[in-house]
LUMVEXMAR-173295 format. One record per residue (C-alpha): residue number from 0; residue in three letters; x, y, z. Coordinates in steps of 0.5 Angstrom, whole numbers, padded with zeros to 4 digits. Example, Ala and Ser with C-alpha at 12.3 -4.5 7.8 and 13.67 -1.06 7.14 Angstrom:
   n res     u     v     w
   0 ALA  0025 -0009  0016
   1 SER  0027 -0002  0014
***
This chain:
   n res     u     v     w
   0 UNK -0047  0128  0165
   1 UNK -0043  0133  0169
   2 UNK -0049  0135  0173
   3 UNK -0051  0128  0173
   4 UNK -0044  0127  0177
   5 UNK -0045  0132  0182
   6 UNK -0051  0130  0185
   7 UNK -0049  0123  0185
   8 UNK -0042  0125  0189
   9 UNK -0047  0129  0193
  10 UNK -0051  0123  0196
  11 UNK -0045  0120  0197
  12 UNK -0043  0125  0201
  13 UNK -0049  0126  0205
  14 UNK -0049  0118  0205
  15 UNK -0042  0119  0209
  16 UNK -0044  0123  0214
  17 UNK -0049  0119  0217
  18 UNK -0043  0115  0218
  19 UNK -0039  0115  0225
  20 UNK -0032  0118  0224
  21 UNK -0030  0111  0227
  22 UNK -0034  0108  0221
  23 UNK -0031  0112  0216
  24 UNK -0024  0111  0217
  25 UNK -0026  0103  0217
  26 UNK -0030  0104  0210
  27 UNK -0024  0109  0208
  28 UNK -0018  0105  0210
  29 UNK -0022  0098  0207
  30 UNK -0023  0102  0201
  31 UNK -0014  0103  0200
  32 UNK -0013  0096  0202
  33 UNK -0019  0094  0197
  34 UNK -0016  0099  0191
  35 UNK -0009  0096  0193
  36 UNK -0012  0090  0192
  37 UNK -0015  0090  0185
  38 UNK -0009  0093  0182
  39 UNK -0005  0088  0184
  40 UNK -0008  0083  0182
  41 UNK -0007  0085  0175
  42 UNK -0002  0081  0172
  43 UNK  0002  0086  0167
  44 UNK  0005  0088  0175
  45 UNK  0007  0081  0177
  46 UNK  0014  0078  0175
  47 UNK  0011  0071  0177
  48 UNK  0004  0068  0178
  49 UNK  0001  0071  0185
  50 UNK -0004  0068  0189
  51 UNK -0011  0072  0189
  52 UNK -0011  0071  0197
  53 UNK -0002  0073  0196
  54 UNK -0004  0079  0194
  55 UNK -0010  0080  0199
  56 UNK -0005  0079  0203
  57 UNK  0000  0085  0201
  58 UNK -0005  0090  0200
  59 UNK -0006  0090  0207
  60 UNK  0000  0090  0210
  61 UNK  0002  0095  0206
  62 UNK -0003  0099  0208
  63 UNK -0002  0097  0215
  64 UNK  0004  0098  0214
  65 UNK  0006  0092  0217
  66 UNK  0011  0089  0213
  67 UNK  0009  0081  0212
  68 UNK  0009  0078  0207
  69 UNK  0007  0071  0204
  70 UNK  0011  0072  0197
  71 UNK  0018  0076  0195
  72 UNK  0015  0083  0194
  73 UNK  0022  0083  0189
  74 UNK  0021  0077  0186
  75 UNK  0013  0077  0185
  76 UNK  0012  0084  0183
  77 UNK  0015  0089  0178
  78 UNK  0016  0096  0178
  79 UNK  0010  0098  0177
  80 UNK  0007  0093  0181
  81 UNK  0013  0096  0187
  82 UNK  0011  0103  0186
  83 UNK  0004  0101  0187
  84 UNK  0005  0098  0194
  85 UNK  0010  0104  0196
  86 UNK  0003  0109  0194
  87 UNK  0000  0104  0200
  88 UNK  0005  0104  0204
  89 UNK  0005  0112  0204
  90 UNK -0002  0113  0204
  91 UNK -0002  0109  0210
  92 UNK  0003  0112  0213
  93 UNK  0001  0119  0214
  94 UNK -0006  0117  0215
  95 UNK -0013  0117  0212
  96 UNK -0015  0124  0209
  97 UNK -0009  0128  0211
  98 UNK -0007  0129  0205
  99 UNK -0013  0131  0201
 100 UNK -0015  0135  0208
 101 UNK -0008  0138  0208
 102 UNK -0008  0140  0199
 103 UNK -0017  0143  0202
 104 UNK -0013  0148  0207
 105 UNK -0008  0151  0202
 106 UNK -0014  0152  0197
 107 UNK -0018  0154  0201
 108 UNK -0016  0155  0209
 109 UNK -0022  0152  0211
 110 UNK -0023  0145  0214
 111 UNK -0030  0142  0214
 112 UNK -0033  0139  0220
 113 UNK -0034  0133  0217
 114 UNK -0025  0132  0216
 115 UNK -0025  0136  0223
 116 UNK -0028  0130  0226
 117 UNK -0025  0124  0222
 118 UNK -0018  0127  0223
 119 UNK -0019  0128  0231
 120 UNK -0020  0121  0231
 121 UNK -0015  0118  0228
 122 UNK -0010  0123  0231
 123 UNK -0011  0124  0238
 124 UNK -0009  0130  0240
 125 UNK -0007  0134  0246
 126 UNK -0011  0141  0247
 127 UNK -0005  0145  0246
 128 UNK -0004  0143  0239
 129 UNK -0008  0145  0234
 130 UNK -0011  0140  0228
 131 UNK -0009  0144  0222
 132 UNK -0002  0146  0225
 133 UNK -0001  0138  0225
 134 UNK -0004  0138  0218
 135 UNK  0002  0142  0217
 136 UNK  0009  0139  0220
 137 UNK  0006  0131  0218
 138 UNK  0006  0133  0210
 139 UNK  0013  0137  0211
 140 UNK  0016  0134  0215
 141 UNK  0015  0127  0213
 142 UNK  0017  0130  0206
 143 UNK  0023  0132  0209
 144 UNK  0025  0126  0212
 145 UNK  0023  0122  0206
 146 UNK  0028  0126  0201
 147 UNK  0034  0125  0207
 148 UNK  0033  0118  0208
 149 UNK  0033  0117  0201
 150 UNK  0040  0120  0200
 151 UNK  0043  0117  0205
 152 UNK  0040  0110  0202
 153 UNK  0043  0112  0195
 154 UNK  0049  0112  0198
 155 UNK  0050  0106  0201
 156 UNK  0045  0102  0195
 157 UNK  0050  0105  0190
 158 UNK  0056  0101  0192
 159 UNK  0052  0095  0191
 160 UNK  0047  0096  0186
 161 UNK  0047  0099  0179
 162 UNK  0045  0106  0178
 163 UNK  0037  0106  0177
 164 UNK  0036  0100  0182
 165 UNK  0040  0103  0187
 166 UNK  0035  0110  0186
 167 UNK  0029  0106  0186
 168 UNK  0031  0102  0192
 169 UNK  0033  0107  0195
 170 UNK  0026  0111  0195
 171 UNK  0023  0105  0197
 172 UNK  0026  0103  0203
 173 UNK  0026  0111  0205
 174 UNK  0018  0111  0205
 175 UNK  0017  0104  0208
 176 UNK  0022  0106  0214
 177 UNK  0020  0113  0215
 178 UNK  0012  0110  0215
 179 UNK  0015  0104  0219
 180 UNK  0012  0099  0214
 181 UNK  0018  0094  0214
 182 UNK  0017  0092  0207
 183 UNK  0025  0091  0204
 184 UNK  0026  0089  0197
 185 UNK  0032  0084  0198
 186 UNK  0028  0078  0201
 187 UNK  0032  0077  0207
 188 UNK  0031  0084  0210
 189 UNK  0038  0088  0212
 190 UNK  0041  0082  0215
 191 UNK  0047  0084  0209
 192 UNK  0048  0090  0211
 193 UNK  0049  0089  0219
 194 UNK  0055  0093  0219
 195 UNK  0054  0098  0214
 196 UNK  0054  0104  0220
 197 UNK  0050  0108  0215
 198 UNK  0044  0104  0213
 199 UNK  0043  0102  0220
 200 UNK  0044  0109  0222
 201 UNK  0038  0112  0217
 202 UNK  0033  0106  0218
 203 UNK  0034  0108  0225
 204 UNK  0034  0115  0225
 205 UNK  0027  0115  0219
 206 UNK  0024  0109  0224
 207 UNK  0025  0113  0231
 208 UNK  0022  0120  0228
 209 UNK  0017  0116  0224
 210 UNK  0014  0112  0230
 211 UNK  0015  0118  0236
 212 UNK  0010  0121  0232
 213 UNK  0007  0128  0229
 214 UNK  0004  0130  0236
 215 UNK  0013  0130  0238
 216 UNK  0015  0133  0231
 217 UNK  0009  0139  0232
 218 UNK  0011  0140  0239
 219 UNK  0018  0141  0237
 220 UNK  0016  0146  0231
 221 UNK  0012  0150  0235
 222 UNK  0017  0151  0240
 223 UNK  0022  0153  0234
 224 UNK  0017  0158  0232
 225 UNK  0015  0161  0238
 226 UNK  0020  0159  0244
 227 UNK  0015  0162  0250
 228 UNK  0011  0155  0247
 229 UNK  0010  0149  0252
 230 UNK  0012  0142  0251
 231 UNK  0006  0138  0251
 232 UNK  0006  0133  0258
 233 UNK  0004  0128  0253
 234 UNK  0011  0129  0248
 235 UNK  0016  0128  0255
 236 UNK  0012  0121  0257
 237 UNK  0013  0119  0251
 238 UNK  0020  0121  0249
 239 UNK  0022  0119  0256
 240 UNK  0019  0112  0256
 241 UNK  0022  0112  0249
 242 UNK  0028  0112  0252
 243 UNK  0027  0107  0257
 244 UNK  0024  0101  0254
 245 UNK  0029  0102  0249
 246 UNK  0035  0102  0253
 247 UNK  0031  0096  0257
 248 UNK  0031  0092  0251
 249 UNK  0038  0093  0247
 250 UNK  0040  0091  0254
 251 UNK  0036  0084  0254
 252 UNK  0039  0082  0246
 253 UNK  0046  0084  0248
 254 UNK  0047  0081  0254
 255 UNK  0042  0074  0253
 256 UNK  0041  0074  0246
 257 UNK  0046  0068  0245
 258 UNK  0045  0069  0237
 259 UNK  0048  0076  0238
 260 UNK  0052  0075  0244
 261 UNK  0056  0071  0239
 262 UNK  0057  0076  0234
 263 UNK  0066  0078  0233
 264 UNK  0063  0085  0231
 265 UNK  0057  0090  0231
 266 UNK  0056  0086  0238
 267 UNK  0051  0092  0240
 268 UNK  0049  0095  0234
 269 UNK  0045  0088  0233
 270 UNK  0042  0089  0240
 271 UNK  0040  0097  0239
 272 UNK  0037  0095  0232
 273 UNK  0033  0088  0234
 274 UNK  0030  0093  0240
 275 UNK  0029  0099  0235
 276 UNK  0026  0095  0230
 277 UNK  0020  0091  0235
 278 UNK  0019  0099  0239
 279 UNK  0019  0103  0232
 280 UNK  0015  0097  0229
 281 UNK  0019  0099  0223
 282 UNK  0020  0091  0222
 283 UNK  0027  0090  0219
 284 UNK  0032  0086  0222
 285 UNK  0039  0085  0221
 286 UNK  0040  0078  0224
 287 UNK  0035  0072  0225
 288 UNK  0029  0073  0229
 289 UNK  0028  0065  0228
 290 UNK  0035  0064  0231
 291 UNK  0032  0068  0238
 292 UNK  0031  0064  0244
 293 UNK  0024  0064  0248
 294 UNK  0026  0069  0254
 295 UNK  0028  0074  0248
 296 UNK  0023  0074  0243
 297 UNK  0019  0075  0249
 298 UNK  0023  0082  0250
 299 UNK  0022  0083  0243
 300 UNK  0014  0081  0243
 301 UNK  0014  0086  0249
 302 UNK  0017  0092  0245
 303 UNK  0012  0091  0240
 304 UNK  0006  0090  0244
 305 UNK  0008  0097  0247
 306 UNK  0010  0101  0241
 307 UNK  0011  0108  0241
 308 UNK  0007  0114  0240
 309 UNK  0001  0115  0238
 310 UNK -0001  0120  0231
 311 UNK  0005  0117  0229
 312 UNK  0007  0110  0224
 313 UNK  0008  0106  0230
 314 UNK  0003  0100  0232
 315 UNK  0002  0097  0239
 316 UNK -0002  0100  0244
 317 UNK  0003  0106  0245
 318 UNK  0007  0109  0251
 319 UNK  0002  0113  0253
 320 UNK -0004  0108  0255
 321 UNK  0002  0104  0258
 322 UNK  0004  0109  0262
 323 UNK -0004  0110  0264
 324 UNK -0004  0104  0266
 325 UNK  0002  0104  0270
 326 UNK -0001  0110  0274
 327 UNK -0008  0106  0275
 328 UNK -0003  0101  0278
 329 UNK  0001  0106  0282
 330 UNK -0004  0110  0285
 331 UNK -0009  0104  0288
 332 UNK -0004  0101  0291
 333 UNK -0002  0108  0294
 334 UNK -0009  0109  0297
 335 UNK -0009  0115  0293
 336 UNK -0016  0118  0291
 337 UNK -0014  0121  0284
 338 UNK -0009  0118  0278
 339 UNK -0002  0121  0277
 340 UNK  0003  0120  0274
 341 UNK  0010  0125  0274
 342 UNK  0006  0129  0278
 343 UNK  0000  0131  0274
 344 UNK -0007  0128  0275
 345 UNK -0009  0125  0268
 346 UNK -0017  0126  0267
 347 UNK -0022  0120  0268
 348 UNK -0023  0120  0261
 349 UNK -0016  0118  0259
 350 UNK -0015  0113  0263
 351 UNK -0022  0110  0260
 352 UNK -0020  0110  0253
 353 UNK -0012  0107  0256
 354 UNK -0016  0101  0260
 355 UNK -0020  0100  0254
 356 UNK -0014  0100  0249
 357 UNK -0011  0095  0253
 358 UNK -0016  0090  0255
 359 UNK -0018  0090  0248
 360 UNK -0012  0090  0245
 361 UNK -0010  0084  0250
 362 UNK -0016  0081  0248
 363 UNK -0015  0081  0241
 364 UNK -0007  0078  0241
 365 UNK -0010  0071  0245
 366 UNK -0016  0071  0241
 367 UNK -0011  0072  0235
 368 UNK -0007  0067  0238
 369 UNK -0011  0061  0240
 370 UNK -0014  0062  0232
 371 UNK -0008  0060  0229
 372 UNK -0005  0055  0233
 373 UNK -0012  0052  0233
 374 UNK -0012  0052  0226
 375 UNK -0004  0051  0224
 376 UNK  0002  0048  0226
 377 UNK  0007  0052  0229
 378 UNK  0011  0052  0235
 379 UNK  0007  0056  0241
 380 UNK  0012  0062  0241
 381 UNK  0013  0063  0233
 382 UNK  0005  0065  0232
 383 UNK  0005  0068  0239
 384 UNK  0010  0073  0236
 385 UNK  0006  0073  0228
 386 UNK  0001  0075  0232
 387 UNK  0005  0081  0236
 388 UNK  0008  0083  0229
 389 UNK  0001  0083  0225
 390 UNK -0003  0087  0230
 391 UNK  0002  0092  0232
 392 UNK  0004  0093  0225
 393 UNK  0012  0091  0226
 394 UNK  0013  0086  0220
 395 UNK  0018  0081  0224
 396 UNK  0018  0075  0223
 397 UNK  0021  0067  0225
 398 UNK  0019  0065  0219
 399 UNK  0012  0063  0219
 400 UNK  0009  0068  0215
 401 UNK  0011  0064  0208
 402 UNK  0007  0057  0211
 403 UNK  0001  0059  0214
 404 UNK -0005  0055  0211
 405 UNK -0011  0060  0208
 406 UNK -0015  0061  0214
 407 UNK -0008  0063  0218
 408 UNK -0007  0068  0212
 409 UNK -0013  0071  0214
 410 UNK -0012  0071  0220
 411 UNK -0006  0075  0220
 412 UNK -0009  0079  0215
 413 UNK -0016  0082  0220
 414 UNK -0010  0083  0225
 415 UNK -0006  0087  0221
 416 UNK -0012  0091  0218
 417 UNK -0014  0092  0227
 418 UNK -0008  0095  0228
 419 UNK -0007  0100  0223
 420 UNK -0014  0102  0224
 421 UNK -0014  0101  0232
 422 UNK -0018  0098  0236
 423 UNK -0021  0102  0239
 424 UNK -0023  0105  0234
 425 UNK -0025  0098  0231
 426 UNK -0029  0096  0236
 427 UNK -0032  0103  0235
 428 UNK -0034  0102  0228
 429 UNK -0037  0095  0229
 430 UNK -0041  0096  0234
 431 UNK -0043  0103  0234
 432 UNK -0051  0104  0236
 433 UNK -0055  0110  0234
 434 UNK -0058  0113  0240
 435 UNK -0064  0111  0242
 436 UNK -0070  0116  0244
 437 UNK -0072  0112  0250
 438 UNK -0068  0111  0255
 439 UNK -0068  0105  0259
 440 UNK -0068  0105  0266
 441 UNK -0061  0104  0269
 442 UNK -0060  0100  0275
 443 UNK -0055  0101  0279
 444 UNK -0051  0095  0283
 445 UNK -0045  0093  0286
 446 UNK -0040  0088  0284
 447 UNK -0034  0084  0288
 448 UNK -0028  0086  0285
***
């Protein structure tokens, strides 16, 4: 029997490595949401009836860590059944293999090739960062951060909620904010709680460190560990950026928002959040997104088509291939030869892979777009915004998400599941091609531009 074990586990490990690194996250992380799924839809970890289709649904934006959801994660689900979708949200917070290649290198302080190129996939480092010293500060410090955010939660649950439901909902909402997932067991997020300083305080403080991503944590760290360390040019472009497009936005919401202008108290406190939950894609919120006027859910649908950082939780196509693109821009309409930005040529390769992401992502958004205005009933900007939410894995809403059709629900779910993965590595994985051994003679031509 065990030998009989062996050998198939064997063929199946020569089975993935036929794969390409893009296809074997796609099968890996369809592999979570399907797992997820089943679990689910085992009926002794529901409160009430749940769909096959609803449970789909939350499945994959756990995984995702989107946040959508088409029924009350508290009123549907039991203990278990939250437990499970707080493991899917961990799992794909920290990503796919980092953890078992993490527990690999304690053990046996060896990576293989095989987790070596799906992890240099999936987190897509500058050479001055060594995989397995990033291995290591995504483990600890999301650790760290997720045992501090679920003190802080405590604190301020305990005043509401008895003991054990405040602990609970304190762990859970540290994870969900930490992996920037949004899923929230009160059923109208943290609108209660829009003055408490303390949760809006922790939510903000797990979300930021969450989404500016582990390339930061670990640039950081090692400065710590050794001072004579250089920050990376990739962590000053996205802490600057971060800085600014979050300024950018909490400004729009405080001074044109007219659901938070009107606010008496927590005036700015509402703008900063609303802003730093749509960049962070955290997706909670603390006043109604479905209150917003068409200008400001245009600010908002920016903020989270932009995102944060990559190799963090965030989703969007993230600041760095924004400021790629704002380079391109810049440089040609300079005359200029090579592409700079902030007084450094970033590589043709680069600005390759920023381009792509930024095309197909945009691609994507009108394509999701037009899908479901064609199929379901809604006000332009409220699927607009839907889509922007799904695909940047934030998981705010104007409250369309409970009355989408079935293929409107299917849709969102294909959306949130590309941009957990990303779309390029999406796109990567779909259509892959092996190399074929004659080469076909290419011909070269000119196009007017």
């Amino acid at each position: 029997m065990g030998a009989s074990l062996k050998n198939i586990q064997k063929k199946y490990t020569l089975f993935k490595k036929k794969w390409t690194p893009q296809q074997n996250l796609f099968y890996g992380f369809l592999t979570y949401v399907l797992a997820g799924f089943v679990l689910l839809c085992i009926p002794i970890f529901h409160k009430t009836d749940v769909s096959i289709l609803d449970n789909l649904f939350t499945a994959t934006s756990a995984v995702s860590t989107t946040g959508l959801v088409t029924v009350s994660v508290f009123d549907s689900y039991n203990f278990f059944g939250q437990f499970i979708i707080m493991i899917l949200i961990q799992l794909g917070g920290i990503g796919y293999l980092t953890f078992t290649t993490y527990m690999l290198l304690s053990t046996t302080k060896k990576m293989t090739l095989w987790h070596k190129k799906i992890l240099s996939t999936e987190f897509i480092l500058p050479e001055s960062i060594q995989i397995k010293d990033f291995l290591k500060s995504v483990i600890i410090f999301t650790l760290i951060m997720e045992i501090l955010g679920s003190i802080m939660f405590f604190i301020v649950f305990k005043q509401d909620l008895p003991f054990f439901n405040a602990l609970w909902s304190a762990i859970f909402h540290s994870v969900s904010t930490f992996c920037t997932a949004g899923f929230s067991l009160f059923n109208n997020s943290f609108i209660d709680y829009a003055n408490n300083p303390l949760l809006n305080f922790t939510v903000a403080l797990l979300a930021i460190f969450g989404s500016l991503g582990f390339i930061v944590v670990t640039d950081f760290y090692l400065k710590v560990k050794n001072f004579t360390h250089k920050i990376s040019f990739t962590t000053k472009i996205i802490l600057y950026g971060f800085i600014i497009l979050l300024s950018f936005g909490t400004c729009f919401l405080y001074w044109f928002e007219p659901s938070i202008t009107q606010l008496t108290q927590g005036r700015l406190l509402a703008s900063f959040f609303q802003s730093m939950s749509a960049m962070t894609t955290v997706g909670f919120n603390t006043v109604d997104f479905g209150l917003f006027n068409q200008s400001m859910l245009l600010v908002c649908i920016f903020l989270m088509y932009v995102g944060a950082s990559p190799s963090g939780t965030a989703g969007g196509i993230k600041i760095t291939t924004l400021s790629a693109i704002y380079a391109i821009i810049k440089s040609r309409l300079r005359g200029q030869k090579k592409i700079t930005f902030m007084h450094r040529v970033i590589p043709f390769e680069r600005l390759y892979i920023a381009t792509s992401a930024f095309i197909f992502y945009t691609t994507i958004i009108v394509l999701g777009t037009f899908l479901i205005t064609f199929t379901n009933d809604f006000k332009f900007e409220d699927i607009l915004f839907e889509v922007a939410s799904a695909l940047g894995t934030v998981g705010v809403s104007t409250g369309i998400t409970t009355k989408l059709n079935t293929i409107g629900k299917l849709i969102i779910i294909v959306l949130m599941f590309i941009g957990r993965l990303g779309v390029l590595t999406f796109g990567l994985a779909l259509w892959h091609r092996k190399k074929e051994n004659q080469k076909h003679k290419i011909l070269k031509e000119d196009i007017a531009i």
